[in-house]
C-alpha positions as CSV (number, residue, x, y, z in Angstrom):
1,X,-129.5,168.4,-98.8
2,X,-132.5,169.3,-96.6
3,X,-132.7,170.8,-93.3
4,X,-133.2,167.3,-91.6
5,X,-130.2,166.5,-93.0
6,X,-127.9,169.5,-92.1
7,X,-129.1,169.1,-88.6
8,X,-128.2,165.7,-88.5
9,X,-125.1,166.3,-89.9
10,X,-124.4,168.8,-87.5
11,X,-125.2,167.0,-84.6
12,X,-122.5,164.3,-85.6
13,X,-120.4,166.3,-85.9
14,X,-120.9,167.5,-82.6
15,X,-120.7,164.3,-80.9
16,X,-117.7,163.5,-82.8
17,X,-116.5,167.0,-81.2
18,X,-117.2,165.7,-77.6
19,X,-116.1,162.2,-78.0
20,X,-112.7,163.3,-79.3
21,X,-112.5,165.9,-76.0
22,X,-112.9,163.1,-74.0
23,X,-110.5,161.0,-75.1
24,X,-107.9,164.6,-75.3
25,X,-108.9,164.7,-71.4
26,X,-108.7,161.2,-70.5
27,X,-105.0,160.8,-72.4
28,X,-103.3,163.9,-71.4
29,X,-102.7,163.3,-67.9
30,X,-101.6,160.2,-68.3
31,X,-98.6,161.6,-71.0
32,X,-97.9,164.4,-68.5
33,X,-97.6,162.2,-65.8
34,X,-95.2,159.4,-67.7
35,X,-93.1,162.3,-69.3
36,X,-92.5,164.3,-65.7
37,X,-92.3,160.3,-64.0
38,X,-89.1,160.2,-66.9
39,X,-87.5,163.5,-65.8
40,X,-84.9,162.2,-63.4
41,X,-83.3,159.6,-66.5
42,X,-83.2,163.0,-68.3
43,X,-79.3,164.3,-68.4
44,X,-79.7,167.3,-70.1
45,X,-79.2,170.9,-69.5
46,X,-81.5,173.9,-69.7
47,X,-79.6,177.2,-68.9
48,X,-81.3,179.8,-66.8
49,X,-84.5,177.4,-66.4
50,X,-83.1,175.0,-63.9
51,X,-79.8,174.8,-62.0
52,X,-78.2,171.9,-63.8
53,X,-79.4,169.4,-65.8
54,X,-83.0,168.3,-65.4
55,X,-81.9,165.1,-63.4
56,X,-79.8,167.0,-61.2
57,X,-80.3,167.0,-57.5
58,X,-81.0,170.5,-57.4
59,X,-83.1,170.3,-60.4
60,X,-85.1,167.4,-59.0
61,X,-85.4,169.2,-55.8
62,X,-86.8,172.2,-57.5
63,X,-89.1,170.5,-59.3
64,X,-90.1,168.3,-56.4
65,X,-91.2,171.5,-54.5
66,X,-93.1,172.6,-57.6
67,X,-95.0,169.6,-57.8
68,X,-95.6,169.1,-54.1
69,X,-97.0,173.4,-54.1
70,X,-99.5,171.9,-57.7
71,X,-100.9,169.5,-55.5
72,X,-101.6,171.8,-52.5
73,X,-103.0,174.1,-54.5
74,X,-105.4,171.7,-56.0
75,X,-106.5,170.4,-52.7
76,X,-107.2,174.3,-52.2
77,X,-109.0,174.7,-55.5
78,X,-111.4,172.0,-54.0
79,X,-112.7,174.6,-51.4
80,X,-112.0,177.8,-53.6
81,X,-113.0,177.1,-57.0
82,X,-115.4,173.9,-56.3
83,X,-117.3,175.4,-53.8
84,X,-116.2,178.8,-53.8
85,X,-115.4,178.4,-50.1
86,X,-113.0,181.6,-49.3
87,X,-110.4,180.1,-46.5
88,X,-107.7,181.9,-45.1
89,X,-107.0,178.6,-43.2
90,X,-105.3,176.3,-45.5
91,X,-102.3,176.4,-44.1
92,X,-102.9,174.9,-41.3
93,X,-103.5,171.8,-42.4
94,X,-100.3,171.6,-44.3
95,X,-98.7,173.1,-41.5
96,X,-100.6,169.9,-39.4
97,X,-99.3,167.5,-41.8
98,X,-95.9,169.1,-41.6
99,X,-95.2,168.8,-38.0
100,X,-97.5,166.2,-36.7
101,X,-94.8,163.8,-39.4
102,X,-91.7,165.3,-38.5
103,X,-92.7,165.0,-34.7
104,X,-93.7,161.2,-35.6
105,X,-90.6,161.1,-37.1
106,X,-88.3,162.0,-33.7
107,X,-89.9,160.0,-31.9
108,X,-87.6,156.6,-30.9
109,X,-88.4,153.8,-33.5
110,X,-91.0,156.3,-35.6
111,X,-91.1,155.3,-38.9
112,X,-92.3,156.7,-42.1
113,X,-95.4,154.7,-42.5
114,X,-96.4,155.5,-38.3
115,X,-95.6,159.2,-39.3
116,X,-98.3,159.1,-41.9
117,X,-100.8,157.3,-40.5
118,X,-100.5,159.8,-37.7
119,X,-100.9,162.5,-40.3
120,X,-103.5,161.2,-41.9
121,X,-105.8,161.0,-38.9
122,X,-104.9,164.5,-38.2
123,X,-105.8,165.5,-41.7
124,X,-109.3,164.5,-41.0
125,X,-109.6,165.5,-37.7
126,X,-109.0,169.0,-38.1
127,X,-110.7,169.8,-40.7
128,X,-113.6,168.0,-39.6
129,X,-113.1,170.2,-36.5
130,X,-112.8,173.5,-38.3
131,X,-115.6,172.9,-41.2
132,X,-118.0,171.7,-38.3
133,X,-117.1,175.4,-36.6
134,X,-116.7,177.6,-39.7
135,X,-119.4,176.7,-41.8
136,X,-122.1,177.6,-39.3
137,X,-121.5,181.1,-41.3
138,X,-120.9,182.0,-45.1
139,X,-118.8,184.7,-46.9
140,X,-116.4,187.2,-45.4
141,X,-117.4,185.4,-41.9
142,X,-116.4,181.8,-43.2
143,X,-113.1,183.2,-44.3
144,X,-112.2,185.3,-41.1
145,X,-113.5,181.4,-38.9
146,X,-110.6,179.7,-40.8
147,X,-107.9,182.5,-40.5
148,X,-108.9,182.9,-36.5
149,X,-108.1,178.6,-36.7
150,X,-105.0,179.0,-38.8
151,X,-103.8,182.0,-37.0
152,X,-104.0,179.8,-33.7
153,X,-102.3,177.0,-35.3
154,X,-99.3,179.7,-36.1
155,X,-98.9,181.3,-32.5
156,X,-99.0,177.4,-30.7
157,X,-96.0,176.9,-33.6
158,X,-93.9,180.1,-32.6
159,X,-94.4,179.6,-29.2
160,X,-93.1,176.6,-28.9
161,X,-95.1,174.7,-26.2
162,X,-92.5,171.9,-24.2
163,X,-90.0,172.6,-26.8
164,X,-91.7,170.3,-29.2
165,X,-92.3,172.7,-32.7
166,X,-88.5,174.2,-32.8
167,X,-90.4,177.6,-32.4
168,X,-88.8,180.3,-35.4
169,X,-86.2,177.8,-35.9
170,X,-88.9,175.0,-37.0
171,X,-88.1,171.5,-36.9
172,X,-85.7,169.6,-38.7
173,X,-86.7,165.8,-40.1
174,X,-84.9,163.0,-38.1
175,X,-84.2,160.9,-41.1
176,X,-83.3,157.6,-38.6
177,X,-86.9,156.6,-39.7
178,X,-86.7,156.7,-43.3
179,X,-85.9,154.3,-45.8
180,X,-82.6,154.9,-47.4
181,X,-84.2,156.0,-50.9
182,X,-85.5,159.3,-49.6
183,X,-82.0,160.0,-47.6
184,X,-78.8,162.1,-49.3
185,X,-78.4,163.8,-52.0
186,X,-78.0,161.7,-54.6
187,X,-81.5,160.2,-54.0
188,X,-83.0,163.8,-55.3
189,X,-85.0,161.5,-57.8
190,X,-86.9,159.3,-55.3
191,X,-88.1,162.6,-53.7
192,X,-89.0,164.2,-56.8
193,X,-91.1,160.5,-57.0
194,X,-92.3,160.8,-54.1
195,X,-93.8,164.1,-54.9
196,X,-95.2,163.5,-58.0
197,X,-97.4,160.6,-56.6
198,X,-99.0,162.9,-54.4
199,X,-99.6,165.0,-57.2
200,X,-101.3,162.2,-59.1
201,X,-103.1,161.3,-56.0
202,X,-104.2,164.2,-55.8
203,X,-105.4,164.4,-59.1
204,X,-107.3,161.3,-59.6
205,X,-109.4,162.1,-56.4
206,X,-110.4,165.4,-57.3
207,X,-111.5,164.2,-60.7
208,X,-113.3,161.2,-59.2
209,X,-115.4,163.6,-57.0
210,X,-115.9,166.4,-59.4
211,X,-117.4,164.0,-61.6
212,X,-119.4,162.1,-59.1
213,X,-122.8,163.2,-57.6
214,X,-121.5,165.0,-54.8
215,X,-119.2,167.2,-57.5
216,X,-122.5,168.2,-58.7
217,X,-124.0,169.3,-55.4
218,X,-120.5,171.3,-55.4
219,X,-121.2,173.2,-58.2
220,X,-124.5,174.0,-57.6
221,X,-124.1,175.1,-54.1
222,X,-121.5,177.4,-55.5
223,X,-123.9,179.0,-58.0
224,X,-127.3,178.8,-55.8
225,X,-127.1,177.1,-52.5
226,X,-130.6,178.3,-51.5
227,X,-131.9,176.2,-54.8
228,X,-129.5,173.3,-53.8
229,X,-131.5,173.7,-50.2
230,X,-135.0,173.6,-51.6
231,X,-134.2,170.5,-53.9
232,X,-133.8,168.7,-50.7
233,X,-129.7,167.9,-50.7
234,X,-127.3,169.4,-47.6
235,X,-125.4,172.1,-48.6
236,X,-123.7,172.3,-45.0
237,X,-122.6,168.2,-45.8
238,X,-121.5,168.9,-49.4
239,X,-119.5,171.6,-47.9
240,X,-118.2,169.8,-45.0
241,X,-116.8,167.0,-47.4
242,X,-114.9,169.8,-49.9
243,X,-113.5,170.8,-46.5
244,X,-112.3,167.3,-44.9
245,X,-110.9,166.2,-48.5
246,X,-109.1,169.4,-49.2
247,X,-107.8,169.6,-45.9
248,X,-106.8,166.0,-46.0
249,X,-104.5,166.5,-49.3
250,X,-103.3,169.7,-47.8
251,X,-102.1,167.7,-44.7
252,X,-100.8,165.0,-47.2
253,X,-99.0,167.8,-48.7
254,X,-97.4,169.2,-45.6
255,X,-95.8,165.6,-45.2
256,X,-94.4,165.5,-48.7
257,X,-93.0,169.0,-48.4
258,X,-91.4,168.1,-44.8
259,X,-89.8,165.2,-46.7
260,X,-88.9,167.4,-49.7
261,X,-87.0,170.3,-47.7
262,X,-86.0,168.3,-45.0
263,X,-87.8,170.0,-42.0
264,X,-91.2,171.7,-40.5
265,X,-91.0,175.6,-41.4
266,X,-93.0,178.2,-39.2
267,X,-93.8,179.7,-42.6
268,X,-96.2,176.7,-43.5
269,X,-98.5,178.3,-40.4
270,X,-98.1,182.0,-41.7
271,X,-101.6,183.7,-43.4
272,X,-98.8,184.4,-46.5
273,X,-99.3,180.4,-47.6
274,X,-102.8,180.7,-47.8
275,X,-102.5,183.8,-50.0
276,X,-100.0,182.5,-51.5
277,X,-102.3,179.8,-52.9
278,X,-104.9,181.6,-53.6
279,X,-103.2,183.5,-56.0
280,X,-101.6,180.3,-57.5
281,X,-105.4,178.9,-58.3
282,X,-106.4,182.4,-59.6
283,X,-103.2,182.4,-61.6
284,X,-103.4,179.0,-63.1
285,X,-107.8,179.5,-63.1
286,X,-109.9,178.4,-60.5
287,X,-112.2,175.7,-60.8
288,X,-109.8,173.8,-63.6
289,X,-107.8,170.8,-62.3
290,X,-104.8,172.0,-64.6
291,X,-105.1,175.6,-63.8
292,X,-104.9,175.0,-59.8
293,X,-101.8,172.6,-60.8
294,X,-100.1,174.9,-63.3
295,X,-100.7,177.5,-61.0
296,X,-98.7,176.3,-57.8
297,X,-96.4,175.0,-60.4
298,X,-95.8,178.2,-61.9
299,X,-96.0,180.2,-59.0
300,X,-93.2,177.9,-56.7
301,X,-91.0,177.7,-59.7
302,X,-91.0,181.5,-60.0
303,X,-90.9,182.1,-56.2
304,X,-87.2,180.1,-56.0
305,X,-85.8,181.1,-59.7
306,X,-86.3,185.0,-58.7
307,X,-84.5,184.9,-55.6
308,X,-81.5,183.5,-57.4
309,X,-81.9,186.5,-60.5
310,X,-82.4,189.0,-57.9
311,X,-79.0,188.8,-56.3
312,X,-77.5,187.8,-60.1
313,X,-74.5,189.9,-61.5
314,X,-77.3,190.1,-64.5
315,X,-80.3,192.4,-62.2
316,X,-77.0,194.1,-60.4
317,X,-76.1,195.7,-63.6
318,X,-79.2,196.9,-64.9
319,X,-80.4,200.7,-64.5
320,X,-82.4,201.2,-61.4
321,X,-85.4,201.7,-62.9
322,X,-85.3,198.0,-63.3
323,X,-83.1,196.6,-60.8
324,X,-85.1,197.8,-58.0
325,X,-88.3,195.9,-59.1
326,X,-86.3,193.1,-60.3
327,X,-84.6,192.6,-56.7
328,X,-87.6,192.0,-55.3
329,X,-89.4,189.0,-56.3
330,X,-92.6,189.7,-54.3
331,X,-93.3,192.5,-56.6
332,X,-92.7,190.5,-59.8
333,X,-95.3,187.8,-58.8
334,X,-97.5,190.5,-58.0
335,X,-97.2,192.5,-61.0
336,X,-97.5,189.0,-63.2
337,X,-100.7,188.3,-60.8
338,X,-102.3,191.5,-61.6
339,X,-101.4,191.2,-65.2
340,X,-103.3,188.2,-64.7
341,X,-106.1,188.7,-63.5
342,X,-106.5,192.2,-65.8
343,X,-106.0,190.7,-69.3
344,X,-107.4,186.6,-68.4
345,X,-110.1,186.8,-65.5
346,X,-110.3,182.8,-65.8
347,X,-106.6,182.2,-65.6
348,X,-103.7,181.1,-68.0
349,X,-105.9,178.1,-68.7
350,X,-108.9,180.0,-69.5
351,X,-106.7,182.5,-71.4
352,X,-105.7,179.2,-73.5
353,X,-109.3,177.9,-73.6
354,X,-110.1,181.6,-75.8
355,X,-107.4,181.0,-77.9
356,X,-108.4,177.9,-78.9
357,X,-111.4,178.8,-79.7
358,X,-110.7,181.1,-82.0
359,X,-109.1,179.3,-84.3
360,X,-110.7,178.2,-87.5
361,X,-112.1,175.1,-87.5
């Protein structure tokens, strides 16, 4: 065989290489998505992973939040990992979406569809509003813009102007305007629905974009936005579109999460959500559509299930030395982060991306 010929061969096999990622790419969401879209027909238990059987309602609520947190952190992602915007603002908008629905919602003869409308102009409002405002600077200065917006956002909420945001309280959902599917308990599944098309949502737009010019201009203006600038293209426009898109799913998220938990929290507006999500995207690997959604995924599941094994009879009988750290799920999460972030910089995905690697061909 000549060298023409091992080349050619090689290349080939190269493109046979790509064209079969492709189609691994294109395929798997699509399984993921009808597998967790079958989860509520499932009647099966799984003992100290959920609290019941999967199709439960306090399973499907679970996992409802889960998915609802995997889609806010992908709309976070957007900013973080796409554009390597640093925002310590997020939560505002779900925290917008959250309220502005449930306020809708109280209103005499507001209905669902009103309440998300509503929400939806809000959603691009305000982040059109607070990109417009924050990007005018870069770095450490972008980030403290959005916290001085979200931290504004969380003092009008506690305050409780007119008696309209419930104040620490928060605001309970005024179910009189929903349909009768996303009402009572024993319609767990249509909320677990519910959330998972946001999630797709969610998912299909980002992928659209990344893949579209403007994705590009993303990920260049992350690496080099003075090249970006000399090419001739807007970094301030590409920037200003992450912003109104992610803030727009993140709204969309706070009204899927009101509907999930039944009411508007203060804690939506609380600096701790943002953070909270960035570690989710850094856990799962930022920049990745799965590692964003595995991350708040991960991270939500772990949040609830902790509090429950920290006041078990299981953590009460264990020695102090563990019992103490055990009790307190912040420091689990944290130590897990860390962990993280020490032994797989790019994330349990990129940790999985190595691995794969690595093995023999």
């Amino acid at each position: 065989m000549t060298l023409m010929d091992q080349v050619r061969d090689r290349a080939t096999a190269g493109e046979a290489t790509s064209r079969r990622r492709g189609w691994h790419a294109a395929i798997a969401p699509v399984v993921v998505l009808v597998v967790l879209a079958w989860l509520p027909y499932v009647s099966v238990p799984l003992p100290g992973v959920l609290p019941g059987l999967i199709n439960s309602p306090g399973s499907m609520q679970l996992l409802a939040l889960c998915l609802v947190f995997g889609g806010i952190a992908l709309s976070y992602d957007l900013l973080f990992g796409r554009t390597g915007l640093l925002s310590f603002g997020h939560a505002l908008f779900v925290a917008a979406g959250s309220y502005t629905a449930a306020l809708a919602l109280a209103r005499p003869g507001g209905g669902l569809a009103g309440a998300i409308g509503l929400a939806v102009v809000v959603g691009v409002v305000l982040p059109l509003l607070v990109g417009a405002v924050a990007l005018r600077v870069t770095g450490i200065a972008f980030a403290m813009v959005t916290l001085a917006f979200a931290q504004a956002g969380s003092i009008i909420v506690l305050r409780n102007p007119g008696g309209a945001t419930g104040g620490e309280e928060g605001l309970p959902l005024n179910r009189d305007g929903l349909p009768d599917l996303l009402v009572g308990v024993v319609n767990a599944p249509y909320r677990y629905w519910l959330a998972l098309i946001y999630l797709a949502l969610c998912w299909g737009v980002v992928a659209w974009l990344v893949r579209s010019r403007v994705g590009h201009v993303w990920a260049a203006a992350r690496e080099n936005p003075e090249r970006v600038a000399v090419l001739g293209l807007s970094v301030y426009r590409a920037q200003l579109l992450a912003v109104l898109v992610g803030g727009l799913f993140g709204t969309l998220g706070g009204v899927a999460h009101l509907l999930v938990v039944g009411g508007a929290t203060p804690h939506l507006t609380t600096s701790e959500l943002t953070l909270g999500l960035l570690v989710m995207v850094v856990l799962g690997g930022a920049g990745s559509r799965w590692g964003a959604v595995l991350g708040g995924v991960l991270y939500t599941y772990l949040d609830n299930r902790l509090l429950e094994l920290a006041s078990s009879d299981l953590v009460d009988g264990l020695p102090g030395v563990l019992r103490v750290p055990l009790s307190e799920p912040t420091f689990v999460l944290g130590a897990l982060f860390v962990a993280v972030v020490f032994f797989a910089p790019g994330g349990l995905v990129g940790l999985a991306r190595r691995r794969s690697r690595r093995k023999p061909a």
